[in-house]
C-alpha positions as CSV (number, residue, x, y, z in Angstrom):
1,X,92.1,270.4,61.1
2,X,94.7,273.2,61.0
3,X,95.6,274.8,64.1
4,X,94.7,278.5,64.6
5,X,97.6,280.4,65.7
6,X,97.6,284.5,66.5
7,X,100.9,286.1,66.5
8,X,101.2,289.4,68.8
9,X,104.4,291.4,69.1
10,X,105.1,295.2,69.5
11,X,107.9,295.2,67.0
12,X,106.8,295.2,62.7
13,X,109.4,292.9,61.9
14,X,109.7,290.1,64.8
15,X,105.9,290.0,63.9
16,X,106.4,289.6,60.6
17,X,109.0,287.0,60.9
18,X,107.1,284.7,63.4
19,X,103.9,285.4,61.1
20,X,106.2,283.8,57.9
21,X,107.8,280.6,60.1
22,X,103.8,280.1,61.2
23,X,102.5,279.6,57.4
24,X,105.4,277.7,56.7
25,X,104.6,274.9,58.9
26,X,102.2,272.0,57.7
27,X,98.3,271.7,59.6
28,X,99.0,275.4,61.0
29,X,97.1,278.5,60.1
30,X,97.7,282.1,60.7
31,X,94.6,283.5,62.2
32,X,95.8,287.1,62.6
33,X,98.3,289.2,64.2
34,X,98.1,291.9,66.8
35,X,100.7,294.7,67.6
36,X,99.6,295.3,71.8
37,X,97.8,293.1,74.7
38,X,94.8,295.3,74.2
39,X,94.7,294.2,70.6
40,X,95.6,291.1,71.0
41,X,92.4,290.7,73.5
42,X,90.1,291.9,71.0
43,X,91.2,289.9,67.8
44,X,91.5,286.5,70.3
45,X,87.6,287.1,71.1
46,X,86.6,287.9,67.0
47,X,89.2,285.0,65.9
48,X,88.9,282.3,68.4
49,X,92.3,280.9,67.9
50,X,93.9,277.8,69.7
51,X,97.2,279.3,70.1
52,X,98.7,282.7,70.8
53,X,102.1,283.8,70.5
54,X,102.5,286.1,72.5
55,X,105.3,288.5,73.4
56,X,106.0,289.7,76.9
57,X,107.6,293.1,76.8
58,X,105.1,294.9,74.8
59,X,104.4,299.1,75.9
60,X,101.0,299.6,77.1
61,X,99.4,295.9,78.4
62,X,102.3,293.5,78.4
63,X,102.3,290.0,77.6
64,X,101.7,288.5,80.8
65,X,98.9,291.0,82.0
66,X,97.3,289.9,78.5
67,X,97.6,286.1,79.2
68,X,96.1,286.4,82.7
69,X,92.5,288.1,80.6
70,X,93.1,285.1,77.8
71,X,92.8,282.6,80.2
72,X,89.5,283.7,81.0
73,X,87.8,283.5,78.3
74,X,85.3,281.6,77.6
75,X,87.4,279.0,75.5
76,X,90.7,280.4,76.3
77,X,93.7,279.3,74.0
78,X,97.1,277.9,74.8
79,X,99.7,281.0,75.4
80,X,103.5,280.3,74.6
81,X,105.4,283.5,75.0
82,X,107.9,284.8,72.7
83,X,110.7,286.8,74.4
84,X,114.6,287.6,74.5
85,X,115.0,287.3,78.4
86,X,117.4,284.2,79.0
87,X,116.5,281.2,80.5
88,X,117.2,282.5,84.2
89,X,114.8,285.1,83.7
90,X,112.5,282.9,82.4
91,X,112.0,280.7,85.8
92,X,110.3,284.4,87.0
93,X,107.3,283.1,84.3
94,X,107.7,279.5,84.7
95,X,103.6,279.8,86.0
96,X,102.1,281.2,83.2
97,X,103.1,279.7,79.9
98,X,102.1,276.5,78.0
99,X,105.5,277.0,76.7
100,X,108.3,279.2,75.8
101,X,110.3,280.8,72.6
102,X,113.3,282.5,72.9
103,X,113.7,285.0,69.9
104,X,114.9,284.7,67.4
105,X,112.4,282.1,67.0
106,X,113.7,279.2,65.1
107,X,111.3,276.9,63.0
108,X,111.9,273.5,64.7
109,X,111.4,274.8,68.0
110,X,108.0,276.9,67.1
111,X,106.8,273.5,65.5
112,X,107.5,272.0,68.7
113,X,106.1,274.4,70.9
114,X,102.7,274.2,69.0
115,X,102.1,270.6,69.0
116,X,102.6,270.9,72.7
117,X,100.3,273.5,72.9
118,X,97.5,272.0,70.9
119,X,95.4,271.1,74.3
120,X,96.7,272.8,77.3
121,X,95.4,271.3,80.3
122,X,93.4,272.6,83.2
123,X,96.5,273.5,85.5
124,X,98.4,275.1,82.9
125,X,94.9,277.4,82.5
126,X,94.8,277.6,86.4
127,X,98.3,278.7,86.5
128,X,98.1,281.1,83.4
129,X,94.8,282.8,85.1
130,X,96.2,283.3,88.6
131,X,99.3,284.4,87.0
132,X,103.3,285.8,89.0
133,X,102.7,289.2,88.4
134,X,99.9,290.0,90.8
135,X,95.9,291.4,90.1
136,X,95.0,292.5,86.7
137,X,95.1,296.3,86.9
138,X,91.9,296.3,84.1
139,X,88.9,293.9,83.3
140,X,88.2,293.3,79.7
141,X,84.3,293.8,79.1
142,X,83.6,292.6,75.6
143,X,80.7,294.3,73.8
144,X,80.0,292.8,70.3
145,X,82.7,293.1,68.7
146,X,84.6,295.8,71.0
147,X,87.0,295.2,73.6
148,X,86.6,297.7,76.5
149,X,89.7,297.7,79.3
150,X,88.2,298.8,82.7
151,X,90.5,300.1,84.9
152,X,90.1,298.3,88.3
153,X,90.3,301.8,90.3
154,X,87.4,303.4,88.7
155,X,85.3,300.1,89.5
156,X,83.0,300.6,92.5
157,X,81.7,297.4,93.1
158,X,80.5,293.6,91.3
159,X,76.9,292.4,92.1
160,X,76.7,288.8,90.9
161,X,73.0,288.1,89.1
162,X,72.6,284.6,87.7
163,X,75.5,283.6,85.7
164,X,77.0,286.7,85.0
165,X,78.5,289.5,87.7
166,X,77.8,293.4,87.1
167,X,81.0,295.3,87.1
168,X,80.0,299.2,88.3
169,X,82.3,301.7,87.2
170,X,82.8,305.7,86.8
171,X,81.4,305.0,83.0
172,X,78.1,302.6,83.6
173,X,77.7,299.3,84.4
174,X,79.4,296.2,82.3
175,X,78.6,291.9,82.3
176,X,81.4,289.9,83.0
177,X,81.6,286.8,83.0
178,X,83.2,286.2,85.9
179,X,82.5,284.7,89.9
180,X,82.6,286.5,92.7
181,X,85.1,284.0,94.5
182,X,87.6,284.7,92.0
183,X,87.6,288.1,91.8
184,X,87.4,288.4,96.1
185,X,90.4,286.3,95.9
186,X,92.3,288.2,93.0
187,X,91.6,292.1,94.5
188,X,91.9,290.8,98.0
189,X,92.6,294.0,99.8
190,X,90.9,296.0,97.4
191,X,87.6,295.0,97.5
192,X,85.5,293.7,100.5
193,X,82.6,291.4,100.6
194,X,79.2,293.2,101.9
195,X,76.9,290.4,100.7
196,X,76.7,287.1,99.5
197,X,76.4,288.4,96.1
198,X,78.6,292.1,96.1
199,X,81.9,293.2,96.7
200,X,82.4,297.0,97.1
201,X,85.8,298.8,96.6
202,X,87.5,299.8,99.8
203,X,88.3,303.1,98.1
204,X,84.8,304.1,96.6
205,X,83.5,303.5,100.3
206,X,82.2,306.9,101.8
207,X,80.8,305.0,105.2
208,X,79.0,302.2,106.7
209,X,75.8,303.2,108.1
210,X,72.1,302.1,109.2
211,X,68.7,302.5,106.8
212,X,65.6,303.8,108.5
213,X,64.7,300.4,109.6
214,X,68.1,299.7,111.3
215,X,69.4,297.1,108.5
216,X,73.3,298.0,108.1
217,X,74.5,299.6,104.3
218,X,77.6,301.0,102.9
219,X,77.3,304.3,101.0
220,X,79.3,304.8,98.1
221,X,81.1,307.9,97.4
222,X,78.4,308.6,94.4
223,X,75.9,308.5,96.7
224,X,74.8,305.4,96.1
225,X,73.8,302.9,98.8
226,X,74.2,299.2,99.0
227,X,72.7,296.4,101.7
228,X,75.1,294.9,104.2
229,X,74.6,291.4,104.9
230,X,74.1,290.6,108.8
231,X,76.9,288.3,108.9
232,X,79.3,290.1,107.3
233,X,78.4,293.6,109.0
234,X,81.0,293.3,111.9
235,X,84.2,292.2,109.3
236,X,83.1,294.8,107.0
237,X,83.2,297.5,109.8
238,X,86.2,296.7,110.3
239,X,87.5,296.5,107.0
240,X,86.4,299.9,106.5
241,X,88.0,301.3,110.0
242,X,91.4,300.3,108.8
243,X,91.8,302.0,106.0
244,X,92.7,305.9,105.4
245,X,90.1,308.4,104.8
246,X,89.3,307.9,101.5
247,X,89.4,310.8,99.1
248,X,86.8,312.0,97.2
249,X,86.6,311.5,93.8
């Protein structure tokens, strides 16, 4: 069975060059090609390949924000990065890559890299999700076949319901795919836990208050109010106490 490789690189003619050396090789197949990290996100979900080429310096999303939402997927593929940085400047990624290419990408060493990259294993995924350059600055909601970047300031909080978490935003409400844990643990800082199954954003926060029948609840800057669990009232309190007054938006 071939493998399924999609190239993505910023520049028309290093993407046409790696997209060349990949049909050359035997048992490979070029599944697509992408010119960004946004669109590289949205042909990976349509195309469901094994392998992704991926460039690091891109404009826009850059390589390693777009690896970190990869490795989420649902069957995430192997990510080797393509780039002209040196090997010194390559320990700085050493986290996040089943491998590396340094351009210009020579045959031998692209055939190498992908039969290493055929079944990247559980750390290398672990790694490649909790990434070295810090918390994704959007979430990728996929909707059919549209890829929709949500930027993580404009999200107000994520309720958890069954197997999937709701992502509340400026524009509506999204499904993720995603646990709580992870993202408490990602946007430490950012977000704070109210509830066993919500985190609010520390900056959408208009105040921590009391319903009519005593129970604690934040109130959102939209006006919307959420429950505060008893446990977590205190810490939450004095999440909220430490920061600046928030702005309204």
């Amino acid at each position: 069975m071939n493998l399924r490789v999609l190239v993505v690189d910023d520049e028309p003619l290093a993407r046409e060059r790696l997209s060349h050396l990949v049909e050359e090789l035997p048992a490979v197949e070029l599944a697509g090609v992408a010119a960004s990290g946004e669109e590289a996100l949205l042909l990976a979900g349509r195309l469901r390949p094994e392998v992704v080429l991926l460039d690091i310096r891109m404009p826009g999303m850059d390589g390693l924000e777009a690896a970190r939402h990869l490795a989420r997927m649902p069957e995430p593929p192997a990510v080797i990065f393509t780039t002209a940085y040196d090997q010194h400047a390559l320990a700085a990624f050493d986290a996040q890559a089943a491998g590396y290419l340094l351009k210009p990408v020579r045959q031998e060493k692209l055939a190498e890299a992908l039969e290493r990259a055929r079944r990247p294993t559980r750390a290398q995924l672990a790694r490649i999700a909790e990434g070295t350059g810090g918390p994704r600055t959007r979430i990728a909601v996929r909707a059919r076949d549209e890829l929709r970047l949500i930027p993580v300031e404009d999200i107000r909080c994520f309720i958890a319901e069954q197997k999937y978490t709701t992502l509340r935003h400026r524009g509506g409400d999204e499904l993720i795919e995603e646990p709580l844990k992870a993202l408490e643990e990602e946007f430490a800082g950012r977000f704070v836990r109210i509830h066993r199954n919500a985190l609010v954003a520390i900056a959408h926060v208009e105040g921590l208050e009391r319903d009519a029948e005593g129970h604690h609840q934040v109130r959102l800057q939209d006006g919307t109010t959420l429950p505060v669990s008893r446990r977590l009232a205190t810490e939450v309190a004095k999440t909220l106490s430490a920061r600046p007054s928030p702005a309204r938006t």
